[in-house]
C-alpha positions in Angstrom: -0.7 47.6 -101.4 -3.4 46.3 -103.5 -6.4 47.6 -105.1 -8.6 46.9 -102.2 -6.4 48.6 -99.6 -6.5 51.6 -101.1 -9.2 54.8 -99.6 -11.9 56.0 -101.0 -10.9 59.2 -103.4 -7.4 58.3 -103.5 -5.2 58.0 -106.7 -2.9 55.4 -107.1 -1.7 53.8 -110.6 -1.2 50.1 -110.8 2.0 48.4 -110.9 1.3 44.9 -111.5 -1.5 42.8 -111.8 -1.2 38.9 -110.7 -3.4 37.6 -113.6 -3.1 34.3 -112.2 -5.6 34.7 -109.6 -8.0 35.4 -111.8 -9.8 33.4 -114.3 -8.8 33.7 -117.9 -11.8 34.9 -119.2 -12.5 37.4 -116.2 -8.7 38.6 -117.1 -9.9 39.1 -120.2 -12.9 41.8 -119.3 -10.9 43.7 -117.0 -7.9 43.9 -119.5 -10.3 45.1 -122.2 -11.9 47.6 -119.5 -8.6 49.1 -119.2 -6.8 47.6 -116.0 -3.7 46.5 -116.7 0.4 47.8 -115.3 0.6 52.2 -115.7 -2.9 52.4 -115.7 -4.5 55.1 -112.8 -6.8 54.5 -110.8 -9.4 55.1 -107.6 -11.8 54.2 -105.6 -14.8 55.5 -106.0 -17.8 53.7 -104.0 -17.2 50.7 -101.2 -20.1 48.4 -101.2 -22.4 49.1 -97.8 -23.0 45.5 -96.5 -20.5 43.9 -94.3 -18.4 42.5 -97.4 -18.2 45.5 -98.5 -18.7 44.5 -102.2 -18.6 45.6 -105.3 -16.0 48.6 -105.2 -16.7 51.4 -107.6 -13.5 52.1 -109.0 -12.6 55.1 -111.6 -10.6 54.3 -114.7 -10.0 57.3 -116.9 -13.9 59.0 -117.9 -15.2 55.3 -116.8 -16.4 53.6 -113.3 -16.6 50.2 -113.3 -18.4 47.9 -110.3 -15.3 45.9 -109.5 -15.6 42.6 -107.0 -13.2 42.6 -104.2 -11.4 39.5 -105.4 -10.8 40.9 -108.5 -8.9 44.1 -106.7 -6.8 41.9 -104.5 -4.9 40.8 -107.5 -4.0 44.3 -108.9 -0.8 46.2 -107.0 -1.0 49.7 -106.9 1.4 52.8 -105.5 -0.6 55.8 -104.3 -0.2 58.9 -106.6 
C-alpha cells in the first residue's frame, strides 16, 4: 500500500520509496525531512476539497504538509 492509502491515525513505517517518480530536487527535501526506507509514519490531516490535498503526515515530533503525488511514491506496511 502506499502512503496515500493509508487512514487517517494509522501507523505504518515505510518500506521503500520509488525516488524515481519524483523530481531530484523534491527527493532531496523529503529525504532531508526524514522520509526515506524504516522510517514511521502517519497520517495526520487529509486535505478537505475534493483532491483531497496536501496530507498532513507525522514524522517523529514533526508534521509535514505532504502533496498526494509525493505519497504515492512511498510504500508503507501498517504497524
Amino acid at each position: 500500500m502506499t502512503l496515500e492509502q493509508l487512514d487517517n491515525g494509522l501507523e505504518a513505517t515505510i518500506i521503500a520509496v520509488d525516488w524515481s517518480l519524483l523530481e531530484p530536487g523534491e527527493g532531496k527535501r523529503l529525504r532531508a525531512l526524514g522520509f526515506d526506507e524504516g522510517v514511521r509514519v502517519s497520517v495526520v490531516h487529509r486535505g478537505v476539497f475534493g483532491t483531497r490535498d496536501p496530507l498532513a503526515v507525522s514524522v517523529g515530533r514533526m508534521t509535514i504538509a505532504l502533496r498526494r503525488v509525493h505519497a504515492r511514491a512511498m510504500q508503507v506496511e501498517p504497524a
